[in-house]
C-alpha positions in Angstrom: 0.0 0.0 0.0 2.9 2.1 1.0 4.2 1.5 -2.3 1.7 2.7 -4.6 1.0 5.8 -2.9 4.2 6.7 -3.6 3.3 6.6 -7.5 0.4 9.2 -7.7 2.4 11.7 -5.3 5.4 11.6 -7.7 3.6 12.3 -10.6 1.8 15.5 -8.8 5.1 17.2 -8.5 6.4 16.0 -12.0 3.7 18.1 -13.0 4.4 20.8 -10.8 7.6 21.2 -11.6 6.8 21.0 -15.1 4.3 24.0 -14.6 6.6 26.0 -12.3 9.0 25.7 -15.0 7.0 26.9 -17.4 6.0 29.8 -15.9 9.7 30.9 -14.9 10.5 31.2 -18.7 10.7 34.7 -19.8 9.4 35.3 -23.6 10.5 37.2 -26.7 9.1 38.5 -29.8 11.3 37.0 -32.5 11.5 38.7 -35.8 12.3 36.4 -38.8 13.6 37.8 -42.0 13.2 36.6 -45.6 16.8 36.7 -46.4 17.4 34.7 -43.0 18.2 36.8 -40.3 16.5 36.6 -37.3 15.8 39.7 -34.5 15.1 38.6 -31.2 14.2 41.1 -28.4 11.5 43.1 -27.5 8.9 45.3 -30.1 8.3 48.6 -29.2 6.6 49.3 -31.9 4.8 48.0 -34.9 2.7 50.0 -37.5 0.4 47.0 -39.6 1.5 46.8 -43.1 4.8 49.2 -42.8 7.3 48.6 -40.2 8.6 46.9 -36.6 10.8 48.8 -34.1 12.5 46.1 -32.1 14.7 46.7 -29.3 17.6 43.6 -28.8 18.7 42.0 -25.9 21.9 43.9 -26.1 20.1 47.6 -26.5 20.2 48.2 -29.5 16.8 49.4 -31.8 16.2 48.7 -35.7 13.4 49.4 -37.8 12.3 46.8 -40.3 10.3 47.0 -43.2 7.2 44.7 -42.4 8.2 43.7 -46.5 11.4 42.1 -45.4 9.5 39.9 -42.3 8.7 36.7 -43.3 7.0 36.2 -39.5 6.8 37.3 -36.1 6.6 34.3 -32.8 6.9 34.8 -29.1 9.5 32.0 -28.4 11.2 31.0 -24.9 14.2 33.8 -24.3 17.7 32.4 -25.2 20.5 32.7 -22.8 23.8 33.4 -24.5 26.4 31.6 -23.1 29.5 33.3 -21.7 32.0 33.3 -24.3 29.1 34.6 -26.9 28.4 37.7 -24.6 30.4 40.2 -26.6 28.8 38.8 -30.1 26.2 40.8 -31.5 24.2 39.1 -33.9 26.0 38.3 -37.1 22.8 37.0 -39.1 22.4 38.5 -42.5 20.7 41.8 -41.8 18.4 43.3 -44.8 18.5 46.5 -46.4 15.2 48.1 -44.7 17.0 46.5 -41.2 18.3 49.7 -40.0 20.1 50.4 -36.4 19.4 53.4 -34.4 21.8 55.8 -32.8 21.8 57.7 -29.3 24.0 59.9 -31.8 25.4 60.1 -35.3 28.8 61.2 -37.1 29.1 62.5 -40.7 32.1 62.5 -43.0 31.7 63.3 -47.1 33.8 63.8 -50.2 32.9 65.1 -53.5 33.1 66.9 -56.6 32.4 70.7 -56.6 31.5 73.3 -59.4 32.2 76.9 -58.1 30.9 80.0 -59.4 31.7 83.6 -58.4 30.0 86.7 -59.2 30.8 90.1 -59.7 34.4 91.4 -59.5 35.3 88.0 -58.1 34.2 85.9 -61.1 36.4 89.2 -63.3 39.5 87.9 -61.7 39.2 84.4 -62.4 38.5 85.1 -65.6 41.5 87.1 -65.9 43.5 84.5 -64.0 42.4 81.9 -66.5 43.2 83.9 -69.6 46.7 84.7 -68.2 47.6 81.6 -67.4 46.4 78.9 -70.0 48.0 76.0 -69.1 47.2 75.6 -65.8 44.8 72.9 -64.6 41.8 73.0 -62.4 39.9 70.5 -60.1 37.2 71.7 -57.4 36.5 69.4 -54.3 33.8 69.6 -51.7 34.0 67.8 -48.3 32.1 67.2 -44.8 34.0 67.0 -41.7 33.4 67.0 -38.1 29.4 66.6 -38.6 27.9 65.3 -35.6 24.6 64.9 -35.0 21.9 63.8 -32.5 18.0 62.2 -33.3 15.0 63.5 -32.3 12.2 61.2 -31.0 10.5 61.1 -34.5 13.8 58.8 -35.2 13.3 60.8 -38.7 15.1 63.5 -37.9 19.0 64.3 -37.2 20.4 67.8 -35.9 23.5 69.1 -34.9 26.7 70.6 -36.3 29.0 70.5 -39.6 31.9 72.4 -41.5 31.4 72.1 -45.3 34.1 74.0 -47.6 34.9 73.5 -51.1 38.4 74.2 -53.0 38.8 75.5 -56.5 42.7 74.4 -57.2 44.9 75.5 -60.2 48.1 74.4 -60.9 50.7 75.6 -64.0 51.5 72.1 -65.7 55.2 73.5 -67.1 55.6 74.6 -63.4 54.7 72.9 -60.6 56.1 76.0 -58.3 53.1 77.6 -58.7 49.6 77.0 -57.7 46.3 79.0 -56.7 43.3 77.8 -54.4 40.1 79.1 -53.5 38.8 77.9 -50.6 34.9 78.8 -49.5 33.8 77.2 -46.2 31.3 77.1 -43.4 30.5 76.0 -40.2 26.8 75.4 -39.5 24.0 74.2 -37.4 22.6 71.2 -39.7 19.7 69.1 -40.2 19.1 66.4 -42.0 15.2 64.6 -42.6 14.7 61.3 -43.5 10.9 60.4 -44.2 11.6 56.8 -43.4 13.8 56.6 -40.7 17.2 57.6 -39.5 19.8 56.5 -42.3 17.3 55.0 -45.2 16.2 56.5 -48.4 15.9 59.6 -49.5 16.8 62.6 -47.7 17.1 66.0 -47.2 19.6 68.3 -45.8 20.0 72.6 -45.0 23.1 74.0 -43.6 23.1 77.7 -42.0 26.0 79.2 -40.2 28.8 81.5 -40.8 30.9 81.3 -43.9 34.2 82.6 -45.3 36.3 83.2 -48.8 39.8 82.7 -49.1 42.6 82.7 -52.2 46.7 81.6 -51.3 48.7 81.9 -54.3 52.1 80.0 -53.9 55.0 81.0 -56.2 58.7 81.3 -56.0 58.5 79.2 -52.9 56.2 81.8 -51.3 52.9 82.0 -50.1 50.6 85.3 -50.4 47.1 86.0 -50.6 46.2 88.2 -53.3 42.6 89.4 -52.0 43.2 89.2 -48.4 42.3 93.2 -48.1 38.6 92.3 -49.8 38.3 88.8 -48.2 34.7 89.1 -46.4 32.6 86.2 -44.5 29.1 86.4 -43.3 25.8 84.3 -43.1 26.1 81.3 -45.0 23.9 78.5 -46.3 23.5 75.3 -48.1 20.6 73.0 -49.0 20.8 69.1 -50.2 19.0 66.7 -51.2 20.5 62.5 -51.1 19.5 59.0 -50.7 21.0 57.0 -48.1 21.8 53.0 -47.9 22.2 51.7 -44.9 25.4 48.9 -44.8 28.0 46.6 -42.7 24.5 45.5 -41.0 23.0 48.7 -40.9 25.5 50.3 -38.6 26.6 52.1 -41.3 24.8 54.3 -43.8 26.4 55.6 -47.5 24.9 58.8 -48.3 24.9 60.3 -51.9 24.3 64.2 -51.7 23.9 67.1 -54.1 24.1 70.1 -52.3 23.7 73.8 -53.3 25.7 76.6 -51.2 25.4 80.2 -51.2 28.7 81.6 -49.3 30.6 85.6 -49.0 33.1 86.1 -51.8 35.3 89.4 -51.6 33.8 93.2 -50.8 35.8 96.5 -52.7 34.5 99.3 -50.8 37.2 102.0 -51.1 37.3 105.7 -51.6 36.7 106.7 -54.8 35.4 103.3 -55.9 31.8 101.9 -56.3 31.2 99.6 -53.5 31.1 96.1 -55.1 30.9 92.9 -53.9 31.1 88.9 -55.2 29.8 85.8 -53.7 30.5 82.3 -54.1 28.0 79.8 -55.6 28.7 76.0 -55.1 27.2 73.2 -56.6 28.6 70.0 -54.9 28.1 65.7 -55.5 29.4 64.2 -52.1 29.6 60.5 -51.0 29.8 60.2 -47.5 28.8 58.1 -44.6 26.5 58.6 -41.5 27.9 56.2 -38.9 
């Protein structure tokens, strides 16, 4: 008798260990991609038909197009093992699988068509007709742009210097050489109507810009129009399409951008009081990391 009532009393707490068990596993919404990646964490957000905000186990937030899901289960919570602590999911990540930043760097490099106006495009033209053989490339380029979101995760503003150079070097004499340089440094934002780092784009500039020209020649430097050299409000306005890459982390950004900058100011007795600005028109790869 002893015997058998030992049977029915095991099998209660088989079962009610079972169910204790059970109800001490912690859940996740897993996220399974067509291309075979899978996101496991926790959705903050999902809009039907468009996209998922899911924030990872390890903190970090993407926003996937509800076009690259294949499905979405609430599975039993995986506990990484020690020596996998410091990986951060390696699956193939897809194109609309985009990470969020607390904050954002910018860096670009381009071609640059620049235009003066005034006395200031006179001189160039006078500089090109005395000097014939020289050649001439223009550059633009973004440094030190570092930006922060704001809660529409559409939306990035902070802080940038754009400049562009107009070179010209003599080809029979490589002593000599002329650069314009016309810069600023601005407040920026840039609007995404996606998200943060996907699609198209656009960008405006504002801050304070300058105007410079070093000639070099005889193994000297002088600047030519230093006495005229003005700077003032400047501003610049894009338009771009971004990819994100390297698992979203990373996004390539193609610009055009259009920039309105000081030139040079002649305001002296006896003359008329003239003045010249610079007019930029820029292609520029970067990347937003």
């Amino acid at each position: 008798m002893k015997v058998r009532g030992v049977f029915p009393v095991g099998i209660m707490l088989i079962l009610l260990l079972g169910v204790s068990s059970s109800f001490a596993q912690e859940y996740e919404d897993v996220v399974y991609l067509k291309d075979g990646g899978v996101r496991r964490g926790v959705i903050l957000e999902q809009i039907p038909g468009e996209s998922v905000k899911l924030k990872t186990n390890y903190g970090e937030i993407f926003v996937i197009s509800m076009s690259d899901i294949s499905k979405i289960l609430k599975e039993v919570k995986e506990v990484p093992v020690a020596e996998s602590v410091a990986v951060i999911d390696n699956a193939p990540r897809g194109m609309s699988d985009v990470k969020l930043e607390s904050w954002y760097t910018y860096w670009g490099l381009g071609f640059a068509n620049m235009s003066y106006t005034d006395e200031l495009d006179d001189f160039f033209v006078e500089f090109e007709r005395e000097c014939p053989q020289c050649d001439n490339f223009s550059l633009s380029l973004d440094l030190l742009g570092f930006y922060w979101p704001l809660k529409n995760q559409q939306t990035i503003v902070g802080g940038v210097y754009n400049a562009s150079g107009d070179r010209y070097t003599n080809k029979e004499n490589k002593d000599f050489w002329m650069q314009a340089t016309s810069g600023q440094f601005s407040i920026s934002a840039m609007h995404f109507p996606k998200v943060i780092g996907e699609g198209p784009f656009l960008r405006a500039d504002l801050g304070w810009g300058f105007f410079g020209v070093e000639v070099y020649a005889d193994g000297e430097t002088f600047e030519p129009l230093s006495d005229w050299e003005e700077s003032g409000l400047a501003g610049l306005f894009g338009v771009g399409y971004a990819i994100p890459v390297g698992g979203g982390g990373t996004r390539i950004l193609f610009n055009a951008n259009y920039a309105i900058r000081p030139g040079m100011e002649i305001a002296e007795r006896g003359y008329n009081r003239e003045s010249g600005s610079v007019r930029t028109f820029s292609f520029t790869l970067g990347a937003l990391l």
